[in-house]
C-alpha positions as CSV (number, residue, x, y, z in Angstrom):
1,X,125.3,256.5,222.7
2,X,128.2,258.6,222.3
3,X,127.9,262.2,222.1
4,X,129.6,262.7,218.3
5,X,127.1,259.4,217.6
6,X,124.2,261.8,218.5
7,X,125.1,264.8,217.4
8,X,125.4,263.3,213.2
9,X,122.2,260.9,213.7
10,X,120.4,264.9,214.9
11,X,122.5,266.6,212.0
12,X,120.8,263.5,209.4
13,X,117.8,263.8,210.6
14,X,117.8,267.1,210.2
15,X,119.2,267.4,207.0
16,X,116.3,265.2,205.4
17,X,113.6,267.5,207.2
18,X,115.1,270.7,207.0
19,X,112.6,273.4,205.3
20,X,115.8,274.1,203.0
21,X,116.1,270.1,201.9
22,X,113.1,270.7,199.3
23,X,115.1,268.1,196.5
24,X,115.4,265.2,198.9
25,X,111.8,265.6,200.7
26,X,110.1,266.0,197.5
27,X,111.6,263.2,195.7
28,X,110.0,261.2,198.7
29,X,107.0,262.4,198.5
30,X,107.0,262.4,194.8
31,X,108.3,259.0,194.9
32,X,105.8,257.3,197.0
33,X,102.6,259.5,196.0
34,X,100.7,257.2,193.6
35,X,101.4,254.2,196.0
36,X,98.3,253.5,198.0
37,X,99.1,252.5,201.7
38,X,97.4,248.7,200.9
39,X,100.1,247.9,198.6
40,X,102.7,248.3,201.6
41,X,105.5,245.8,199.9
42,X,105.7,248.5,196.9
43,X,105.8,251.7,198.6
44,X,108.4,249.5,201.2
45,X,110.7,248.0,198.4
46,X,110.7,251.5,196.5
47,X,112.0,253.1,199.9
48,X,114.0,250.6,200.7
49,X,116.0,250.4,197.2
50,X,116.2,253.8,197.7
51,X,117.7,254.0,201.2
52,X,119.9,250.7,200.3
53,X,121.5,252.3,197.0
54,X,122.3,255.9,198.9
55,X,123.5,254.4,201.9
56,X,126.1,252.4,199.6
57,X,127.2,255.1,197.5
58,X,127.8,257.3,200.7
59,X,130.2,254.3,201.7
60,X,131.8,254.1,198.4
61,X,132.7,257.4,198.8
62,X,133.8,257.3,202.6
63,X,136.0,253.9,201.7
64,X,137.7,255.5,198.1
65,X,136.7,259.0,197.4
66,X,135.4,259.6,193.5
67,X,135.9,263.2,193.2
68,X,132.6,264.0,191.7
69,X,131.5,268.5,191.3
70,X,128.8,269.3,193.7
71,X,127.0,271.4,191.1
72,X,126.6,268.4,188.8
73,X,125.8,266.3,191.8
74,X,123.0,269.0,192.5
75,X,121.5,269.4,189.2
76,X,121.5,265.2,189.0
77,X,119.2,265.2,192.4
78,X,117.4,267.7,190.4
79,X,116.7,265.5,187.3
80,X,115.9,262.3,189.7
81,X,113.2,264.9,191.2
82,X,111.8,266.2,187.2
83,X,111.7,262.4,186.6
84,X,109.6,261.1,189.6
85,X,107.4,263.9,189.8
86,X,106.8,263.7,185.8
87,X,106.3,260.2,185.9
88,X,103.1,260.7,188.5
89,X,101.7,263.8,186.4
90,X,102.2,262.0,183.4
91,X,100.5,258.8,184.3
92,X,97.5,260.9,185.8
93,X,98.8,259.9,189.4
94,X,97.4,256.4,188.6
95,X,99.4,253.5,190.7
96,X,101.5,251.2,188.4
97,X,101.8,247.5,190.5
98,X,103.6,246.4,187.6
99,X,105.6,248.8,187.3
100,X,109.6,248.0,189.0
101,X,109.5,251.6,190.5
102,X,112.4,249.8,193.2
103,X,114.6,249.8,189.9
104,X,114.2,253.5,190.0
105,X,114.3,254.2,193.2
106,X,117.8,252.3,193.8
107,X,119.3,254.5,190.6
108,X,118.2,257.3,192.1
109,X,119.2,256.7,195.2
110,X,122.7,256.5,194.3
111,X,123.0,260.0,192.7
112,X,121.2,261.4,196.0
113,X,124.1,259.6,198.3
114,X,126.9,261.1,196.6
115,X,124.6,264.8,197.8
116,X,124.1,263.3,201.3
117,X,128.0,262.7,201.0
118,X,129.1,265.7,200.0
119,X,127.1,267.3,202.6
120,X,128.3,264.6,205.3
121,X,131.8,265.8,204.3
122,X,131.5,269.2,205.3
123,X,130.1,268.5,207.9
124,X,133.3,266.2,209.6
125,X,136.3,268.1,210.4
126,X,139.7,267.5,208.6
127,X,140.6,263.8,209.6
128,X,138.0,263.4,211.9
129,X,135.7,260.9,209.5
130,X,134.8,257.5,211.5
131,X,132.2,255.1,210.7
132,X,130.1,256.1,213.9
133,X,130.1,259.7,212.6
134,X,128.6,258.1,209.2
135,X,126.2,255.7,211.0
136,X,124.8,258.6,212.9
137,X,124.3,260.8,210.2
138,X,123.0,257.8,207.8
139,X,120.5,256.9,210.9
140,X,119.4,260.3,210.7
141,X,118.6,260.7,207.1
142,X,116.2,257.5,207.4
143,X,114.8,258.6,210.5
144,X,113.8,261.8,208.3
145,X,112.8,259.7,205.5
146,X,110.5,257.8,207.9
147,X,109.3,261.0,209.2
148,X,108.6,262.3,205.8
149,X,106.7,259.0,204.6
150,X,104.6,259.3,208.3
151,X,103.5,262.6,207.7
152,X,102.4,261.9,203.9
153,X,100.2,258.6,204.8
154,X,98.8,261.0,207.8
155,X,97.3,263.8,205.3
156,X,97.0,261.2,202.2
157,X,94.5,259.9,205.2
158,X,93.0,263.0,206.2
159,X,92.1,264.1,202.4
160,X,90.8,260.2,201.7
161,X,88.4,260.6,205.0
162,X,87.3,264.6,202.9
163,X,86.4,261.7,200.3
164,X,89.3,262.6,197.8
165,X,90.9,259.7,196.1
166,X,94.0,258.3,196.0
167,X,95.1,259.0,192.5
168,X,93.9,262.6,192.9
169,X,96.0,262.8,195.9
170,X,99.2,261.4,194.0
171,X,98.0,264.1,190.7
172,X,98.2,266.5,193.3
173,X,101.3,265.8,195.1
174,X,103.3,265.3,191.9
175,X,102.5,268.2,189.9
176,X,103.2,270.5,193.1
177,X,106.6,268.5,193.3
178,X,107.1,269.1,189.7
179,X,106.3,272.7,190.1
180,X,108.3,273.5,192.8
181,X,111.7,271.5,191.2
182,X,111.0,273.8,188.0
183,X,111.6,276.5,190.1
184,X,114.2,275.5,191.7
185,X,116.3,275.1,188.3
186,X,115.4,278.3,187.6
């Protein structure tokens, strides 16, 4: 692996798990909250919609620039956040199977790869964009991601084994979401 190929898989990964990245981690957790573990292929397509749509867009943009403002961009990961975590406080953090929460996931995930882009692009000096520097750095956001999803099925686990249940959990995990992206638009 070369050296610039290392260095943007770290910088994604660390991007996605970084103490500053609340939007991004808490739309994951928001996102897969009311999903029980058993019903893998939901929480799996969701994720995968998700990482499918964002990875495209940031390709989009590294094959034909759209010139889109960072502050909209910002305030539209916002909204994805309000949405997700709304949706789980508002259905009582009660798992919908029926529900095509991939649909969602894949919408939202293109509004979150033009962020990751826009980060990515700072990131690479003037003229220096290859695709390795954008597979690293795409590697490393779902490496986070995976990180992210491992450490919520790890204390969704410990709190089932203190006997609390799963849609108390997801409650839980989507109103603090919720409250924390209210205060970050304000």
């Amino acid at each position: 692996m070369s050296d610039a190929l290392s260095l943007y898989l770290e910088l994604g990964f660390y991007h996605i798990v970084d103490i500053h990245a609340w939007d991004h981690l808490l739309f994951i957790i928001a996102l897969i909250a009311p999903i029980p573990f058993k019903a893998w292929k939901s929480w799996l397509a969701a994720l995968s919609a998700f990482t499918f749509a964002h990875t495209a867009a940031m390709a989009i943009q590294a094959v034909g620039p759209i010139p889109l403002d960072k502050t909209w961009i910002e305030w539209a990961v916002l909204a994805t956040l309000w949405i997700t975590a709304g949706r789980v406080v508002w259905l009582k953090g009660v798992y919908q199977p029926k529900a095509k929460l991939w649909i969602l996931a894949g919408v939202f995930g293109l509004i979150h790869g033009a962020a990751f882009w826009s980060d990515f692009a700072i990131m690479v000096p003037e003229g220096g964009f290859t695709w390795e520097l954008w597979l690293g750095f795409t590697a490393g956001v779902e490496c986070g991601q995976l990180a992210v999803v491992a450490s919520l099925f790890v204390f969704r686990a410990i709190l089932e084994q203190l006997r609390w249940s799963t849609r108390d959990i997801a409650l839980m995990l989507g109103s603090i979401c919720l409250g924390i992206a209210l205060h970050l638009a304000f």
